[in-house]
C-alpha positions in Angstrom: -139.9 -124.6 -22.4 -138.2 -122.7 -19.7 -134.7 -123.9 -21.2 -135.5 -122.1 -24.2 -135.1 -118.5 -22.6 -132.5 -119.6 -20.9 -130.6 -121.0 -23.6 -131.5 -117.4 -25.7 -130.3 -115.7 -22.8 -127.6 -117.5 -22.5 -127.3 -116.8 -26.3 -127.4 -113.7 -26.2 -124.9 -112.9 -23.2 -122.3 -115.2 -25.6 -123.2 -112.5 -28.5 -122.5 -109.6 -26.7 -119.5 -110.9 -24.8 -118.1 -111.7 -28.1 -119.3 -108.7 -29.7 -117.4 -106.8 -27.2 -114.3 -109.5 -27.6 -114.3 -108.2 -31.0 -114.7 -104.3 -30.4 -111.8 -104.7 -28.3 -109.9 -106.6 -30.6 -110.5 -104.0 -33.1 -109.3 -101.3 -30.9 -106.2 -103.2 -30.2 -105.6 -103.6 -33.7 -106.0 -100.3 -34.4 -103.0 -99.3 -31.5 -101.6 -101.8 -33.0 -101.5 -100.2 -36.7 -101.0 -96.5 -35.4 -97.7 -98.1 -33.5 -96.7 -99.7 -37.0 -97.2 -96.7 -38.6 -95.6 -94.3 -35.7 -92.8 -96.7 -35.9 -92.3 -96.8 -39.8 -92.2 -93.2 -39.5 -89.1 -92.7 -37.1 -87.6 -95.7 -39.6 -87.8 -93.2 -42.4 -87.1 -90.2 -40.2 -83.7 -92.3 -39.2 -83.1 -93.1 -42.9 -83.9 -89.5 -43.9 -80.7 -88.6 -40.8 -78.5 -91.1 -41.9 -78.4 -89.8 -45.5 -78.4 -86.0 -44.4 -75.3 -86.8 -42.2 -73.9 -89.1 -45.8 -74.2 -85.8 -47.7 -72.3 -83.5 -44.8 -69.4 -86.1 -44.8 -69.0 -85.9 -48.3 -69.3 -82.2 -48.3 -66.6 -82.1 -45.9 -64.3 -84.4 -48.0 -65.2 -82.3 -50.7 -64.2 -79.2 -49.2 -61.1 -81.1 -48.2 -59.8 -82.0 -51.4 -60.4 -78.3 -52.9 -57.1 -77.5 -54.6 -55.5 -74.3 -53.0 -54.1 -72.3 -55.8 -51.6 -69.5 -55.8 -51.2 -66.5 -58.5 -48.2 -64.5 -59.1 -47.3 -62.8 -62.1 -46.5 -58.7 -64.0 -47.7 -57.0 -67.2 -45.4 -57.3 -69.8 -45.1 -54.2 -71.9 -41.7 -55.2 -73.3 -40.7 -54.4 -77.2 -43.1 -55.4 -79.6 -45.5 -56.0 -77.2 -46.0 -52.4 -76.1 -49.4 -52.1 -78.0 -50.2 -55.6 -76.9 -49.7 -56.0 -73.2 -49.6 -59.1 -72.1 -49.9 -60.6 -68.1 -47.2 -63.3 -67.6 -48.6 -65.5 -64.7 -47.7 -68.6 -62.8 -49.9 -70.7 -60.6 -48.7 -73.2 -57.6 -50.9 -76.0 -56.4 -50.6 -76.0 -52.8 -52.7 -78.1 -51.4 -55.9 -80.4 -52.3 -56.2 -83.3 -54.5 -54.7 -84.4 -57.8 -56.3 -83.1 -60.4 -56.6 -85.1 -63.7 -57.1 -81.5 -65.2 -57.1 -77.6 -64.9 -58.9 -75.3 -66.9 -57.9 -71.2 -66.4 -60.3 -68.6 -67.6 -59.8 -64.6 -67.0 -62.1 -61.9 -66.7 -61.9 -58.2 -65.9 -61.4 -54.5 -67.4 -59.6 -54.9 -71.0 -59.1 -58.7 -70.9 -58.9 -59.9 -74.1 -58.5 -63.4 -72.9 -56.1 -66.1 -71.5 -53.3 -68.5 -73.6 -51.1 -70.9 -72.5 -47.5 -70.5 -74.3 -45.3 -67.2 -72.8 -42.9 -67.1 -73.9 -44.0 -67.9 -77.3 -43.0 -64.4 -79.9 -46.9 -65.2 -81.7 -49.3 -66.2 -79.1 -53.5 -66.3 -79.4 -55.9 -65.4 -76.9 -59.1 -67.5 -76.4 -61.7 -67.3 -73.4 -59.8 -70.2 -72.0 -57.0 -73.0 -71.7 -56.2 -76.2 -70.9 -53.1 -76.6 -68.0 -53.5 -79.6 -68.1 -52.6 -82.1 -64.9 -51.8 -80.8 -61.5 -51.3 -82.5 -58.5 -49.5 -80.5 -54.8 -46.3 -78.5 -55.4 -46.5 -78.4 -59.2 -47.1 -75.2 -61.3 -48.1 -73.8 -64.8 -47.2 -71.0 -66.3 -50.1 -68.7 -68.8 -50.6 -65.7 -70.3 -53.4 -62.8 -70.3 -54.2 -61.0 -73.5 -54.9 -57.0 -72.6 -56.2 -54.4 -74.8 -53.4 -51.8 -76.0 -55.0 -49.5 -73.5 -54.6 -51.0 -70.4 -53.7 -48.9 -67.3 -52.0 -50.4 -64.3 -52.5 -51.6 -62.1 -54.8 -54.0 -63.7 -57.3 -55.9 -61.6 -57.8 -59.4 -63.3 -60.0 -62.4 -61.8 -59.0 -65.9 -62.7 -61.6 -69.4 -63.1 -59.7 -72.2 -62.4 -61.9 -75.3 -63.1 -60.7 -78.3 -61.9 -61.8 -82.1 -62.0 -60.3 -84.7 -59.3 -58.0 -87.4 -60.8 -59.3 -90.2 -58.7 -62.7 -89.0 -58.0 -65.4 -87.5 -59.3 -64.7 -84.2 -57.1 -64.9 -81.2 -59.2 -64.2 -77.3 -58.1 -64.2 -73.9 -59.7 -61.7 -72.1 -57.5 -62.0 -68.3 -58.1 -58.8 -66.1 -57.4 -58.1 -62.3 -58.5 -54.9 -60.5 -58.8 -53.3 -57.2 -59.5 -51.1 -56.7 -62.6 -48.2 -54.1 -62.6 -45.4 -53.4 -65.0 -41.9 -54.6 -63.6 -39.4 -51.8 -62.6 -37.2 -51.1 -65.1 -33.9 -53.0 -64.6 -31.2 -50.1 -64.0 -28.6 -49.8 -67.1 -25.1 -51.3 -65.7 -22.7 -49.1 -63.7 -19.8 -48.0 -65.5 -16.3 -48.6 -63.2 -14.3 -44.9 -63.7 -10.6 -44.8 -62.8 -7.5 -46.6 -63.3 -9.3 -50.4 -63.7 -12.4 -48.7 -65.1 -13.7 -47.1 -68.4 -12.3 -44.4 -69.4 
């Protein structure tokens, strides 16, 4: 019978060794998980870096492409448009991607609104046009509709909304320019003398 405390001594030591086996075990798992974790978090940090750094390289394409656009244009007073003036404009790409279309619309003191044909004798304002394609070194002529009223010169801001040809890039490029009336073009000089008028 002396075996018997032995053996439940014995027992016992086995017990607690493998209880404390097992606590340690647990604590290792538990590093083990909070590592996992730790590292599943810089994963997704990483992923969260590499898509941040996507968007910036596609911002900076997109800026990139932006179409650069130049105004130039006059008020036309001219005969029967006295009571309607009229701005006669032209716009140059210069610069930017091809555009699969252009949309102008104007805005300011007595705009009345934009249309597209110039030299047309009967044109119709409406708040905007179509240009239509545009690609580097083209341009499209348009017209502003102005209230009979207008003084010069007149301070008009132009919309141009543009979507990429072959891309999905899409811009609203804003530009404003100052109407004035053209000089009046000098009558003809008259030649006096022998070879002249007389």
């Amino acid at each position: 019978m002396e075996l018997e405390p032995g053996i439940a001594l014995g027992a016992a030591i086995a017990s607690a060794v493998a209880a404390g086996v097992a606590v340690w075990q647990g604590r290792e798992a538990s590093k083990s998980a909070k590592s996992a974790d730790r590292q599943a978090k810089a994963a997704e940090e990483q992923v969260q870096l590499m898509r941040r750094q996507l968007e910036r390289d596609d911002d900076d394409r997109h800026i990139a492409l932006q179409p650069d656009f130049h105004v130039s244009g006059h008020l036309d007073r001219e005969g029967r448009y006295i009571n309607e003036p009229r701005g006669l404009l032209t716009v140059s790409q210069k610069g930017g991607a091809a555009l699969e279309s252009v949309t102008v619309r104007a805005s300011g003191a007595n705009v009345c609104g934009v249309y597209l044909e110039t030299r047309d004798e009967e044109f119709t304002s409406t708040p905007e046009v179509e240009l239509g394609p545009m690609t580097d070194g083209t341009e499209q002529s348009f017209g502003v509709g102005f209230d009979y009223n207008v003084m010069t010169p007149v301070r008009t801001e132009l919309v141009f909304t543009c979507q990429e040809k072959n891309g999905n890039g899409r811009w609203d490029v804003h530009r404003v320019i100052s109407l004035s009336e053209l000089p009046p073009t000098p009558p003809p000089r008259q030649l006096r003398g022998p070879l002249g008028v007389r």
